[in-house]
Biotite code that builds the C-alpha atoms (Angstrom):
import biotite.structure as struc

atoms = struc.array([
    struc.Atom([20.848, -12.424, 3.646], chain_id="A", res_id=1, res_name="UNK", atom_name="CA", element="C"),
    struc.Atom([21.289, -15.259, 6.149], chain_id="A", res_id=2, res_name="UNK", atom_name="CA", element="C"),
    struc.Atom([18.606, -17.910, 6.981], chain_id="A", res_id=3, res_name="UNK", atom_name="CA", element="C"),
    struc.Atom([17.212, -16.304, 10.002], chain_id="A", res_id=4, res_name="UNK", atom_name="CA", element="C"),
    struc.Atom([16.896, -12.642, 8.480], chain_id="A", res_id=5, res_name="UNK", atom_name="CA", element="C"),
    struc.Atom([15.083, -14.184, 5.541], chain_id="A", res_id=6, res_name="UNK", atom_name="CA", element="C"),
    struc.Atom([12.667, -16.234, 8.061], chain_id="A", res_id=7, res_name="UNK", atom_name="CA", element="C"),
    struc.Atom([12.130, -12.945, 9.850], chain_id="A", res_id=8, res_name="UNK", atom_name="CA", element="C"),
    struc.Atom([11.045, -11.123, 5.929], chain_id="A", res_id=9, res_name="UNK", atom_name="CA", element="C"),
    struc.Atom([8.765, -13.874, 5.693], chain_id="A", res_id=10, res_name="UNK", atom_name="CA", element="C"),
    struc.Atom([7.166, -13.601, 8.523], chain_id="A", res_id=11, res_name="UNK", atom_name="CA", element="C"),
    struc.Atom([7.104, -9.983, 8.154], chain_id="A", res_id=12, res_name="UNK", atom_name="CA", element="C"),
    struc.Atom([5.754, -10.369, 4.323], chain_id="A", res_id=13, res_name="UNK", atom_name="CA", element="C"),
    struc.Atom([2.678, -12.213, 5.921], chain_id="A", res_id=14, res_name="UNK", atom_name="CA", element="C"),
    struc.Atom([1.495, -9.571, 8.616], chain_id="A", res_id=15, res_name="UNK", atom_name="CA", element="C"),
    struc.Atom([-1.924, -7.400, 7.276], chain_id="A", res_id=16, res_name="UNK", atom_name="CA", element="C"),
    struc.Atom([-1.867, -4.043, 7.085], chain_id="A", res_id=17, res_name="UNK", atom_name="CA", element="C"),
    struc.Atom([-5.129, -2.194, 8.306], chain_id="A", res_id=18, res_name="UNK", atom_name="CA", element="C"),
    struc.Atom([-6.579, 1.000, 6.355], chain_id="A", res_id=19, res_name="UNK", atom_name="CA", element="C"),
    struc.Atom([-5.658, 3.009, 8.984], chain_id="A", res_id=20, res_name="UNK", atom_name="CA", element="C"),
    struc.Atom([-2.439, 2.274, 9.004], chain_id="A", res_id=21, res_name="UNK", atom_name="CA", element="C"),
    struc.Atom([-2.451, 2.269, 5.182], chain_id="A", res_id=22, res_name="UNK", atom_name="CA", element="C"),
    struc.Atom([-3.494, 5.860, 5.303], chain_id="A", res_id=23, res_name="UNK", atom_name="CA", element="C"),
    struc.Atom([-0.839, 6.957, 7.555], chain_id="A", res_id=24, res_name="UNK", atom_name="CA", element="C"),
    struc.Atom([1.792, 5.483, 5.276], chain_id="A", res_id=25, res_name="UNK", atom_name="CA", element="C"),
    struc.Atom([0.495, 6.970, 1.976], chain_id="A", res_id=26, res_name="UNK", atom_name="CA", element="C"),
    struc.Atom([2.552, 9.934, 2.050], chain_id="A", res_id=27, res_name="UNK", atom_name="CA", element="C"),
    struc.Atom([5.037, 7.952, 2.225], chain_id="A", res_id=28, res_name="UNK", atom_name="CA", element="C"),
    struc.Atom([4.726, 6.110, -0.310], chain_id="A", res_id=29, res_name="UNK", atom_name="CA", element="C"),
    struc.Atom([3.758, 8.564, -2.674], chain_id="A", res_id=30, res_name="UNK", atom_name="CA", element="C"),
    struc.Atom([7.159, 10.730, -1.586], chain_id="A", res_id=31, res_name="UNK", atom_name="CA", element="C"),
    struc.Atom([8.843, 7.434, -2.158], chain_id="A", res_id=32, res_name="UNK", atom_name="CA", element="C"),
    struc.Atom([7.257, 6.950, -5.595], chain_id="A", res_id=33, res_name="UNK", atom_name="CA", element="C"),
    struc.Atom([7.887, 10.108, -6.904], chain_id="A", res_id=34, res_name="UNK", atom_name="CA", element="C"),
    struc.Atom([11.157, 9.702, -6.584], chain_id="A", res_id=35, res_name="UNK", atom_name="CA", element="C"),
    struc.Atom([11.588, 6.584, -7.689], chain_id="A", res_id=36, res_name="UNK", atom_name="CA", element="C"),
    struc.Atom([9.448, 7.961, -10.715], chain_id="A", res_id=37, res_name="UNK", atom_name="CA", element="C"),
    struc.Atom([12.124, 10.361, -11.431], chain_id="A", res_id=38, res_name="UNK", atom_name="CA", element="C"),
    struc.Atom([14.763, 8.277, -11.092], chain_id="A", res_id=39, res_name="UNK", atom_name="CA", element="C"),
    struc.Atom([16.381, 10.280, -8.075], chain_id="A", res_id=40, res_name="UNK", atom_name="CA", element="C"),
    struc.Atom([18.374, 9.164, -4.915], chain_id="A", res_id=41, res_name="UNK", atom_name="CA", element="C"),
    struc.Atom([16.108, 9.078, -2.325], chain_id="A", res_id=42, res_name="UNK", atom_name="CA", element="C"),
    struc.Atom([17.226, 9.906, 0.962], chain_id="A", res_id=43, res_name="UNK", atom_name="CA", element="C"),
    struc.Atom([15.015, 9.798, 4.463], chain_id="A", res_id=44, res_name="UNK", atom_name="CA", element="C"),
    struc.Atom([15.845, 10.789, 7.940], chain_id="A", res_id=45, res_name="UNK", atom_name="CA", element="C"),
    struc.Atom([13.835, 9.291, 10.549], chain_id="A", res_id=46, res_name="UNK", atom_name="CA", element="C"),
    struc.Atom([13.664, 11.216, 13.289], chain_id="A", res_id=47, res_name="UNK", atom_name="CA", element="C"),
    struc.Atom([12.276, 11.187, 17.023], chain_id="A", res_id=48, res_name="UNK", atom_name="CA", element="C"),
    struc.Atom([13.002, 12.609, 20.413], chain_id="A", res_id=49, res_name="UNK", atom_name="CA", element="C"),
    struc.Atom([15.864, 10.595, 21.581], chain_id="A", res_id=50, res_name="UNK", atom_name="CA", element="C"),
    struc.Atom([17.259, 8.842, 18.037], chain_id="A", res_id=51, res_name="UNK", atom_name="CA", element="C"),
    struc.Atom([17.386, 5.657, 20.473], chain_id="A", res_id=52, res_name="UNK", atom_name="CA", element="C"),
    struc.Atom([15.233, 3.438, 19.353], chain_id="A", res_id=53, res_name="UNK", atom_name="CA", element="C"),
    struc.Atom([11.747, 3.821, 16.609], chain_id="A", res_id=54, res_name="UNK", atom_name="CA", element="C"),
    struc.Atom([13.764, 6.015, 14.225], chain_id="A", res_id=55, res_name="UNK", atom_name="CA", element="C"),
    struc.Atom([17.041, 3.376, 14.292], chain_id="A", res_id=56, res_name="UNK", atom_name="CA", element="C"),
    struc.Atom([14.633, 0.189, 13.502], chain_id="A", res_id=57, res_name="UNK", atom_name="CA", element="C"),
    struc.Atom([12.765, 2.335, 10.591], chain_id="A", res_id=58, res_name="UNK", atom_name="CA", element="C"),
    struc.Atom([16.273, 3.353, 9.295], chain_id="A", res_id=59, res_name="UNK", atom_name="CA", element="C"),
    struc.Atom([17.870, -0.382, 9.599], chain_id="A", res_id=60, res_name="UNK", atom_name="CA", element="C"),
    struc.Atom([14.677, -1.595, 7.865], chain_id="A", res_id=61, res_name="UNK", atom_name="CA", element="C"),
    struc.Atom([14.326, 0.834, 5.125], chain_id="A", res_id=62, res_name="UNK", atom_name="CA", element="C"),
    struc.Atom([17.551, 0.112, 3.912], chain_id="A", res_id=63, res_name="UNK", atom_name="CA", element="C"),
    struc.Atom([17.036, -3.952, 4.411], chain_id="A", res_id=64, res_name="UNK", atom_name="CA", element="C"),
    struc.Atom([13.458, -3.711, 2.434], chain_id="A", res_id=65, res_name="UNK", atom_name="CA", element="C"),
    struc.Atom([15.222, -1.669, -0.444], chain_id="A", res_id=66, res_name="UNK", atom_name="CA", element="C"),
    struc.Atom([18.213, -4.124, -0.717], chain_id="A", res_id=67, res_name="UNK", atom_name="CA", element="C"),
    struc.Atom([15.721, -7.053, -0.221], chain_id="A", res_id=68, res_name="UNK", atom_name="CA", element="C"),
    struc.Atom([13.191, -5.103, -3.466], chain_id="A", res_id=69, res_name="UNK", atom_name="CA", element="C"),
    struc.Atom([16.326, -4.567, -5.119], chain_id="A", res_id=70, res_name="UNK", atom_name="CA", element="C"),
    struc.Atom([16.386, -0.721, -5.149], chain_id="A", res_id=71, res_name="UNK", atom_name="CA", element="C"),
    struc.Atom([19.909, 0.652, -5.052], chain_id="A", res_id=72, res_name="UNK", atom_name="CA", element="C"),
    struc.Atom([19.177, 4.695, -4.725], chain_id="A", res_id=73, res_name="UNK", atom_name="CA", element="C"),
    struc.Atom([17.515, 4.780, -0.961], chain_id="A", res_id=74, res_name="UNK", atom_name="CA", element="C"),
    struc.Atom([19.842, 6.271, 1.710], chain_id="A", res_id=75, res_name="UNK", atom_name="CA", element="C"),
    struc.Atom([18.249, 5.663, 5.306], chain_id="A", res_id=76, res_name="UNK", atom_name="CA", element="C"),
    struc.Atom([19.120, 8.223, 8.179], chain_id="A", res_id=77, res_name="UNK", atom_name="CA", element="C"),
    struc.Atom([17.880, 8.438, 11.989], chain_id="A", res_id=78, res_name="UNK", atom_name="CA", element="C"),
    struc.Atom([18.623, 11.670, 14.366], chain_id="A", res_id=79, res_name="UNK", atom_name="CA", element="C"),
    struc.Atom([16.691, 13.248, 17.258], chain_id="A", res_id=80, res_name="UNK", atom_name="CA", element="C"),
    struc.Atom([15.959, 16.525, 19.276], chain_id="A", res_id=81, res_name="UNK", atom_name="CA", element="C"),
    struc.Atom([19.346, 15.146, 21.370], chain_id="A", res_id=82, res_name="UNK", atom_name="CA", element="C"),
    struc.Atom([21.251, 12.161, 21.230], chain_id="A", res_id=83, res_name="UNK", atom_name="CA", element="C"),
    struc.Atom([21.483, 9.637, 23.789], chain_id="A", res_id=84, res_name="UNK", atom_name="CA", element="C"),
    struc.Atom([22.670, 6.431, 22.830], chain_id="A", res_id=85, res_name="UNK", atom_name="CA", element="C"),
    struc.Atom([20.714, 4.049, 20.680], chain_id="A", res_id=86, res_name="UNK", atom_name="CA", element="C"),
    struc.Atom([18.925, 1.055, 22.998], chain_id="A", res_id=87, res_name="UNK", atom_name="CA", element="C"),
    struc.Atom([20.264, -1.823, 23.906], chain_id="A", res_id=88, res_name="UNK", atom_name="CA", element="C"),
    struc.Atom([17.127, -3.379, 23.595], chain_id="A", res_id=89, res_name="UNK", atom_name="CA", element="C"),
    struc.Atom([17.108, -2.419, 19.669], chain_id="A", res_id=90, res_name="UNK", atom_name="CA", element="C"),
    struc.Atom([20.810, -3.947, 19.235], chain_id="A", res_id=91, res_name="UNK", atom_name="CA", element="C"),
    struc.Atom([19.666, -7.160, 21.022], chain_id="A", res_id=92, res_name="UNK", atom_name="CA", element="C"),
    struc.Atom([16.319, -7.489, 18.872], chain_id="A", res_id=93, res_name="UNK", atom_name="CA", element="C"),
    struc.Atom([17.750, -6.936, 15.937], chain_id="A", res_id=94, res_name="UNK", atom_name="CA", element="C"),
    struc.Atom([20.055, -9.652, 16.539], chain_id="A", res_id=95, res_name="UNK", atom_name="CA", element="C"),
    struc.Atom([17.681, -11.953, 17.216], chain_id="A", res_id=96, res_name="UNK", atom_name="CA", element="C"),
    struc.Atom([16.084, -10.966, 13.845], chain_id="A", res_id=97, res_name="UNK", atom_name="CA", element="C"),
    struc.Atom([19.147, -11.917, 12.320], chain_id="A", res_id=98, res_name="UNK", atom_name="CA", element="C"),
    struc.Atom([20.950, -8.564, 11.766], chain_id="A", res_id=99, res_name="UNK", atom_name="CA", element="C"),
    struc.Atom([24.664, -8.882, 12.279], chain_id="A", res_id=100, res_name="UNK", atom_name="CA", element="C"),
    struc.Atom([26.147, -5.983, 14.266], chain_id="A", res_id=101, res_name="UNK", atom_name="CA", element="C"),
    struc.Atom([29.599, -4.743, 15.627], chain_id="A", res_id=102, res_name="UNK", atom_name="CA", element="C"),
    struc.Atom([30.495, -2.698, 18.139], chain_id="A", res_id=103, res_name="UNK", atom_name="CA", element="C"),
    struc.Atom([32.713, 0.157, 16.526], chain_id="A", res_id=104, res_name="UNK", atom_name="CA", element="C"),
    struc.Atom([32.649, 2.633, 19.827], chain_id="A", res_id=105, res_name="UNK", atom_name="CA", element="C"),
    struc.Atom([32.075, 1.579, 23.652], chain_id="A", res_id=106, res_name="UNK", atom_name="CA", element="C"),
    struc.Atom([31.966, 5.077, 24.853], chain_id="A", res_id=107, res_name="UNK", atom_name="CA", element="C"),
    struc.Atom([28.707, 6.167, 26.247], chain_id="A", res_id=108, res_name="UNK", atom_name="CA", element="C"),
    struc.Atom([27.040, 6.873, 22.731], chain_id="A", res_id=109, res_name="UNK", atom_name="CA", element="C"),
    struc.Atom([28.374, 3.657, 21.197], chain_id="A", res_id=110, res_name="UNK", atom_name="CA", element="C"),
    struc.Atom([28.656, 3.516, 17.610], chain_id="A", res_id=111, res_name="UNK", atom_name="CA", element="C"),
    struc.Atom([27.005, -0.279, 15.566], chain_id="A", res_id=112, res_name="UNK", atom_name="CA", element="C"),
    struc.Atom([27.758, -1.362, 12.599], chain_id="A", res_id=113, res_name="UNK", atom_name="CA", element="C"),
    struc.Atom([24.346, -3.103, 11.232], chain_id="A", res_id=114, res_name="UNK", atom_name="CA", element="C"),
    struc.Atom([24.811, -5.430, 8.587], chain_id="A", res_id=115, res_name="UNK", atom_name="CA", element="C"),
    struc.Atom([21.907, -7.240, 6.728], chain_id="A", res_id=116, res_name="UNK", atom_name="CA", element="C"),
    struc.Atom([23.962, -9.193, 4.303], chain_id="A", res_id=117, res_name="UNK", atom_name="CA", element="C"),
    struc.Atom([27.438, -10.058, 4.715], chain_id="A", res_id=118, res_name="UNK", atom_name="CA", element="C"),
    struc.Atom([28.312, -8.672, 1.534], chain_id="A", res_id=119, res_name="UNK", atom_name="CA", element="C"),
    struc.Atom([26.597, -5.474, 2.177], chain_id="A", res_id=120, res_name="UNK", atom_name="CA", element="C"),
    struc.Atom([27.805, -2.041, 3.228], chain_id="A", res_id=121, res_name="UNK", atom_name="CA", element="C"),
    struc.Atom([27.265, -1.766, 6.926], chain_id="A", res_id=122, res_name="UNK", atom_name="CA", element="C"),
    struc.Atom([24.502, 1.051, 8.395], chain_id="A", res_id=123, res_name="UNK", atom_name="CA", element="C"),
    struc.Atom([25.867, 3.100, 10.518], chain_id="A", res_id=124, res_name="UNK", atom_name="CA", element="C"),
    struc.Atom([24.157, 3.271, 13.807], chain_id="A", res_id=125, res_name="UNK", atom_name="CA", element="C"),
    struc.Atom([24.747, 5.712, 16.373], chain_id="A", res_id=126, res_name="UNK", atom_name="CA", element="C"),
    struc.Atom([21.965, 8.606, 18.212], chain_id="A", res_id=127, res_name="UNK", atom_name="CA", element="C"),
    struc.Atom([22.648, 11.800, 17.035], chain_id="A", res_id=128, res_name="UNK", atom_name="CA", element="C"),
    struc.Atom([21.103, 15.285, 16.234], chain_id="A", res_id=129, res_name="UNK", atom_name="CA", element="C"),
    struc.Atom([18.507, 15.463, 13.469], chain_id="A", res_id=130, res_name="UNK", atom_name="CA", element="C"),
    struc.Atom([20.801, 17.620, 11.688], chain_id="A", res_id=131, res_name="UNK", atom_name="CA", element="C"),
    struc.Atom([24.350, 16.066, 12.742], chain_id="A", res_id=132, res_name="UNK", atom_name="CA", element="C"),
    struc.Atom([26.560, 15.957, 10.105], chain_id="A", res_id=133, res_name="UNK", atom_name="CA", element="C"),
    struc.Atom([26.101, 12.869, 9.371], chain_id="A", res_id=134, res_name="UNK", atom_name="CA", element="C"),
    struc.Atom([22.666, 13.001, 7.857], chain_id="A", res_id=135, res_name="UNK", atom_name="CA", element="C"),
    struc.Atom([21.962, 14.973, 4.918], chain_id="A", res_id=136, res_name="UNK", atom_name="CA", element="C"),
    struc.Atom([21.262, 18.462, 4.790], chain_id="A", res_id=137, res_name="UNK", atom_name="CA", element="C"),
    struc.Atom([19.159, 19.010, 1.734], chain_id="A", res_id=138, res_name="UNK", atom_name="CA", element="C"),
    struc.Atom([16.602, 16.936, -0.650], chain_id="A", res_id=139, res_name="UNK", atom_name="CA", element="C"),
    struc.Atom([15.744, 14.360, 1.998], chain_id="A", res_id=140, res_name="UNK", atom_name="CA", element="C"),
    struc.Atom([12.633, 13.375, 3.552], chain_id="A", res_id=141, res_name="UNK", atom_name="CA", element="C"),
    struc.Atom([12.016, 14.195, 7.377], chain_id="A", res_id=142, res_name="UNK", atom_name="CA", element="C"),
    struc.Atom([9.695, 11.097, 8.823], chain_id="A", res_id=143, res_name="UNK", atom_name="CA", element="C"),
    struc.Atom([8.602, 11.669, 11.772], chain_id="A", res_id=144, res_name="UNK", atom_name="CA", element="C"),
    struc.Atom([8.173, 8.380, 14.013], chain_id="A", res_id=145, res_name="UNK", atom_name="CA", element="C"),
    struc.Atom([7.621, 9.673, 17.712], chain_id="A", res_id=146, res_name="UNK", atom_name="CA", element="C"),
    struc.Atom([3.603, 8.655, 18.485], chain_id="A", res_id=147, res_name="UNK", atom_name="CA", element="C"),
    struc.Atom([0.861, 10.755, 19.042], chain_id="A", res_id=148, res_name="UNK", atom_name="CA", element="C"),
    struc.Atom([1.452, 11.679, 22.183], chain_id="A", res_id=149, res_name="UNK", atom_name="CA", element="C"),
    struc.Atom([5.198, 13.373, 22.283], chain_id="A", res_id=150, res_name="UNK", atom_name="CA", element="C"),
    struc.Atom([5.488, 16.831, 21.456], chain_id="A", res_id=151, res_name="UNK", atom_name="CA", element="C"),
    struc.Atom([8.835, 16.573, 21.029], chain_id="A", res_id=152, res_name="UNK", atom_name="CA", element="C"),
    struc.Atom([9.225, 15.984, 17.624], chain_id="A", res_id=153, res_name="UNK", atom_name="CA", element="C"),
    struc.Atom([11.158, 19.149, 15.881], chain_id="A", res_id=154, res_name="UNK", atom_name="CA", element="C"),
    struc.Atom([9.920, 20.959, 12.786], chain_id="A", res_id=155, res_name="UNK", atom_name="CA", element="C"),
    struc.Atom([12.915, 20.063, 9.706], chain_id="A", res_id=156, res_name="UNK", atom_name="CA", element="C"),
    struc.Atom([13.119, 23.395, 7.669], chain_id="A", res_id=157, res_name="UNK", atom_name="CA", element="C"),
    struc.Atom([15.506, 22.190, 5.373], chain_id="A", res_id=158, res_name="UNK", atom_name="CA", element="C"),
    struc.Atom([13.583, 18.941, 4.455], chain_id="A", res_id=159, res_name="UNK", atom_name="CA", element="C"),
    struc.Atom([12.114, 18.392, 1.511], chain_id="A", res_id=160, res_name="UNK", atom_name="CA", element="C"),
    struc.Atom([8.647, 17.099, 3.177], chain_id="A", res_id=161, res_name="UNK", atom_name="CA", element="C"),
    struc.Atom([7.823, 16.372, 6.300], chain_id="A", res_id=162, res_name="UNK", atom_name="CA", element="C"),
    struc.Atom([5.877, 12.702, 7.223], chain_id="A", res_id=163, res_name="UNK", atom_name="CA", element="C"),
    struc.Atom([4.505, 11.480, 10.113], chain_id="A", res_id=164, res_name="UNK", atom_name="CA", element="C"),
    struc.Atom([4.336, 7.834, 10.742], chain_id="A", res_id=165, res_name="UNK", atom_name="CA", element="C"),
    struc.Atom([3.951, 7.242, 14.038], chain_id="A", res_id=166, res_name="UNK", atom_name="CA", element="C"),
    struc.Atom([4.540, 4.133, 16.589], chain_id="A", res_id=167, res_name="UNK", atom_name="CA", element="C"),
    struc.Atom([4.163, 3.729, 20.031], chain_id="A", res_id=168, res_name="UNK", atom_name="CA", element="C"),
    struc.Atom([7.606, 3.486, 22.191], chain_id="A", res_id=169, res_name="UNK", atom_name="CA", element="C"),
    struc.Atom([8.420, 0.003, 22.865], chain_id="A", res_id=170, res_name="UNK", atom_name="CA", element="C"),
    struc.Atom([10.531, 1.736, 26.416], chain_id="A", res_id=171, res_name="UNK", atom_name="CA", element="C"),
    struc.Atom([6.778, 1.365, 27.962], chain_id="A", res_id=172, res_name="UNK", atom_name="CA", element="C"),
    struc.Atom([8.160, -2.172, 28.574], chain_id="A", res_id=173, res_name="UNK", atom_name="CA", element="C"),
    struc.Atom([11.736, -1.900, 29.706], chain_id="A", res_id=174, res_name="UNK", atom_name="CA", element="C"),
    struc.Atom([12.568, -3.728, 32.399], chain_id="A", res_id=175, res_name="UNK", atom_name="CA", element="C"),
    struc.Atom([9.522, -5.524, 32.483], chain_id="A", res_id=176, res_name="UNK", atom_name="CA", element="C"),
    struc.Atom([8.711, -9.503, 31.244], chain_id="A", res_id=177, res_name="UNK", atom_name="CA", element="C"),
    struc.Atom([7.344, -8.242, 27.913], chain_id="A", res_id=178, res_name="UNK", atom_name="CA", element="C"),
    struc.Atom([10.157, -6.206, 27.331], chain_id="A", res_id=179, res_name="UNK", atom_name="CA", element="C"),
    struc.Atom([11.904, -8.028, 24.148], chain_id="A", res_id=180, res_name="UNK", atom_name="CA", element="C"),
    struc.Atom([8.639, -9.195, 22.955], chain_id="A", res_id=181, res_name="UNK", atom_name="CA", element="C"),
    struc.Atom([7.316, -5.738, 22.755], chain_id="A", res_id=182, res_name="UNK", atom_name="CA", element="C"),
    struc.Atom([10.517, -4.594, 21.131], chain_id="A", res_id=183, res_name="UNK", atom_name="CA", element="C"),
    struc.Atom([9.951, -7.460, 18.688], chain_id="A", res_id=184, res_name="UNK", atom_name="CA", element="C"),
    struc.Atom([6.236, -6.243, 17.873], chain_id="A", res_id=185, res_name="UNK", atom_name="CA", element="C"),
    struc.Atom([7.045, -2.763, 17.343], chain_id="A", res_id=186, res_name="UNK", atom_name="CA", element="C"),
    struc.Atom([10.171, -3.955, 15.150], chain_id="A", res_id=187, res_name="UNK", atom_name="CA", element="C"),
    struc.Atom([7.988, -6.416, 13.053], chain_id="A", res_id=188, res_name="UNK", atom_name="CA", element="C"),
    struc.Atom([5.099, -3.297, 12.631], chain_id="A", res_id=189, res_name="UNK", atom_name="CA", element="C"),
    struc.Atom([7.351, -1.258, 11.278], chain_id="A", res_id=190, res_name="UNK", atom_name="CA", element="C"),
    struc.Atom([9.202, -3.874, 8.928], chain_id="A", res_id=191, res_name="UNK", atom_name="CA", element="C"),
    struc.Atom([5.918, -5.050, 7.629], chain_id="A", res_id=192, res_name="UNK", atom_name="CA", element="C"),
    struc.Atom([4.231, -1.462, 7.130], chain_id="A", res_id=193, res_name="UNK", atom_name="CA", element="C"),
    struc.Atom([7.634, -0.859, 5.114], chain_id="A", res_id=194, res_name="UNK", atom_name="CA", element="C"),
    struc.Atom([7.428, -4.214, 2.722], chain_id="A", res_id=195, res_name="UNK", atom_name="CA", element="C"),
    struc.Atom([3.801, -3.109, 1.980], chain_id="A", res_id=196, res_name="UNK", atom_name="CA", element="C"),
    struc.Atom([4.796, 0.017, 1.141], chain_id="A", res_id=197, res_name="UNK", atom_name="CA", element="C"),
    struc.Atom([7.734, -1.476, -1.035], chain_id="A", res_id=198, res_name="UNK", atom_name="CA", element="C"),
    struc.Atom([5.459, -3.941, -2.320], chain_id="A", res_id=199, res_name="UNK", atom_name="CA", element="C"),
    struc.Atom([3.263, -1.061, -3.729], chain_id="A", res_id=200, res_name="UNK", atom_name="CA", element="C"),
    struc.Atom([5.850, 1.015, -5.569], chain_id="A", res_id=201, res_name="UNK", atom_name="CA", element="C"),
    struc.Atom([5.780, -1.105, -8.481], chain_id="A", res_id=202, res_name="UNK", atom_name="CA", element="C"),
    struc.Atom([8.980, -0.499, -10.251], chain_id="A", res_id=203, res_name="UNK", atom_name="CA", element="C"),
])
């Protein structure tokens, strides 16, 4: 990983964890450790409304905390109720975390190619249907990231379990001052929430 991705997992190693929010991850974590147990591929679809922008950042940082806890057999997935396009806010934040990305597609659902190591296979990054081709169709985890508050998230019948771990939408700041900072804090919740869980599995 490059200098300033490796400053950001630092920084991100270093951020506490309540027990609230340590209770909301545990299923998780335990669906994670099971499998891990077993010695299965894991593979998890993150999933929320509009696939544009909590569900991309907790599939581009699943995948980055696996490499990073050297753990080849985790496959990371996002998809929604609809696609839209993911957020240019998320591309730009990510940057500035130190991801490198290219533009693959400049249609009006552009299509990323997220890269946390320059050696690494690239993720994939483009809003789509929970159940687009794309993303798995059997033995894989549905998480569920939209917060409290929107009903939109779908039932997954053909998941394997179904998790909720929920964040707020960083879009209550678009176009506003705090508008990459809050993308920033939601980004940097969800990294560190996934390193503790990582840093639990004990493998």
């Amino acid at each position: 990983m490059n200098k300033k991705l490796n400053q950001t997992l630092q920084e991100i190693s270093m951020i506490t964890i309540n027990d609230n929010r340590k209770t909301i991850l545990s299923p998780l974590l335990s669906y994670l450790k099971q499998k891990l147990d077993s010695r299965e591929l894991v593979n998890i679809n993150f999933i929320c409304t509009h696939n544009s922008r909590r569900s991309h950042l907790a599939q581009v940082w699943m995948k980055t905390l696996a490499n990073h806890f050297k753990i080849d057999y985790i496959q990371t997935y996002s998809g929604g109720t609809e696609d839209t396009a993911v957020a240019t806010q998320v591309i730009k934040t990510l940057k500035v975390q130190g991801f490198t990305i290219d533009v693959l597609s400049k249609d009006e659902n552009p299509v990323y190619a997220i890269k946390y190591d320059e050696n690494s296979h690239p993720i994939i990054g483009f809003s789509k249907k929970y159940d687009h081709s794309f993303n798995p169709s059997s033995n894989f985890a549905a998480v569920m990231t939209c917060s409290q508050a929107d009903q939109g998230c779908p039932f997954v019948s053909d998941s394997e379990q179904r998790i909720a771990v929920t964040y707020e939408d960083p879009k209550i700041a678009d176009n506003t001052a705090e508008e990459l900072q809050t993308y920033l804090n939601r980004s940097n919740q969800i990294a560190s929430e996934f390193y503790y869980i990582f840093s639990q599995l004990n493998l």
